[in-house]
C-alpha positions in Angstrom: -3.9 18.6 10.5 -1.2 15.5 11.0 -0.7 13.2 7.8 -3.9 10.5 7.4 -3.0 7.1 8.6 -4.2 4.1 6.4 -4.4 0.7 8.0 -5.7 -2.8 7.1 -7.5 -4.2 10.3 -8.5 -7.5 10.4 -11.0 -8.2 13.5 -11.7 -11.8 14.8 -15.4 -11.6 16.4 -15.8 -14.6 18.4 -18.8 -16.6 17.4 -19.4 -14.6 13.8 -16.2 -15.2 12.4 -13.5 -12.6 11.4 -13.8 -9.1 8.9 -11.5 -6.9 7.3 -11.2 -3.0 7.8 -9.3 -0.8 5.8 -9.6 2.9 6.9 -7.5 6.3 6.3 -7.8 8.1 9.7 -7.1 11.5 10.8 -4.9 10.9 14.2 -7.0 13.7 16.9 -3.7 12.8 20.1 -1.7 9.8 21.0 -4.9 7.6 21.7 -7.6 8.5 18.8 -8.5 9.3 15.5 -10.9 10.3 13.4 -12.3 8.3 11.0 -12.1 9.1 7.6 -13.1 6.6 5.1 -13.4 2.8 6.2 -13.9 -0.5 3.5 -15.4 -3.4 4.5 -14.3 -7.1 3.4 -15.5 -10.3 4.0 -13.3 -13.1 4.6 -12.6 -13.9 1.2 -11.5 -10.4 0.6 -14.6 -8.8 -1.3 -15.6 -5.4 -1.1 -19.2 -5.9 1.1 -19.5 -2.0 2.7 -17.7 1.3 2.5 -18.1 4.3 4.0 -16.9 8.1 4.7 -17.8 11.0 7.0 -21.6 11.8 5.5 -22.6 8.2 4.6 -22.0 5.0 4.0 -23.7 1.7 2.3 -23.4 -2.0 2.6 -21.3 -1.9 6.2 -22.2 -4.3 9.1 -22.3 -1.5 11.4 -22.6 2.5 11.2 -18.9 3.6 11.5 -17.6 5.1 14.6 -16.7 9.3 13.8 -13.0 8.3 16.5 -11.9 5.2 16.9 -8.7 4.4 18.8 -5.4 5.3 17.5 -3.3 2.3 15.7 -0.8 2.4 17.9 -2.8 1.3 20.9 -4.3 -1.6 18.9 -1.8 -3.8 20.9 -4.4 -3.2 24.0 -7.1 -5.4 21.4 -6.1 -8.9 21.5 -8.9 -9.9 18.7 -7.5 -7.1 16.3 -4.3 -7.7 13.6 -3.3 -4.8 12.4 -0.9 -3.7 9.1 -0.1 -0.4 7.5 -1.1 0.2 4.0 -0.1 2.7 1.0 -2.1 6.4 0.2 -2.1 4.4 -3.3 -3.5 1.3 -2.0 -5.9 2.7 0.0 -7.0 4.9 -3.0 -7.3 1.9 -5.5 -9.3 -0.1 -2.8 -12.0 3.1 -2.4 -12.3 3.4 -6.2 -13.2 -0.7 -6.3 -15.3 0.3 -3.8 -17.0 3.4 -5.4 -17.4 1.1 -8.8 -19.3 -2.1 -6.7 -21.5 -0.4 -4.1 -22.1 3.5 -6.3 -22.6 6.6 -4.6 -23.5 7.1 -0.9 
């Protein structure tokens, strides 16, 4: 299994505004990954959804089980993208866990 990937995504969705993503993925080849764990925020940068491989809870939409790879975000003009920290990542899903409880 290659190392997880953890990346902020922030999404402009023309005529509803803009949303952040933070995920940890599981790259499957050179154009997709699996997705692992994904946090929602709103613009303001609060904690609105999270969710993982057997649930989820507060998301705008269901997550996707692969998603494209990071590295062909360049290919999605609407989407910024940034790396993030294990240790970030992990102190975001805890807040998470702690606002939205089990699912």
């Amino acid at each position: 299994m290659a190392e997880p990937l953890y990346i902020r995504i922030d999404l402009s969705i023309p005529g509803a505004g803009s949303v952040t993503h933070i995920a940890e993925l599981e790259p499957l080849d050179a154009h997709t990954c699996r997705m692992k764990r994904i946090i929602e925020t709103d613009a303001e940068g609060v904690i609105r959804g999270a969710g993982h491989e057997k649930g989820s809870r507060g998301l705008g939409q269901a997550p996707q089980a692969v998603v494209p790879h990071p590295d062909t975000y360049a290919d999605f003009p609407d989407i910024e993208a940034s790396p993030l920290s294990a240790a970030d990542f992990e102190a975001l899903w805890l807040e998470a866990r702690a606002r939205l409880g089990e699912f």
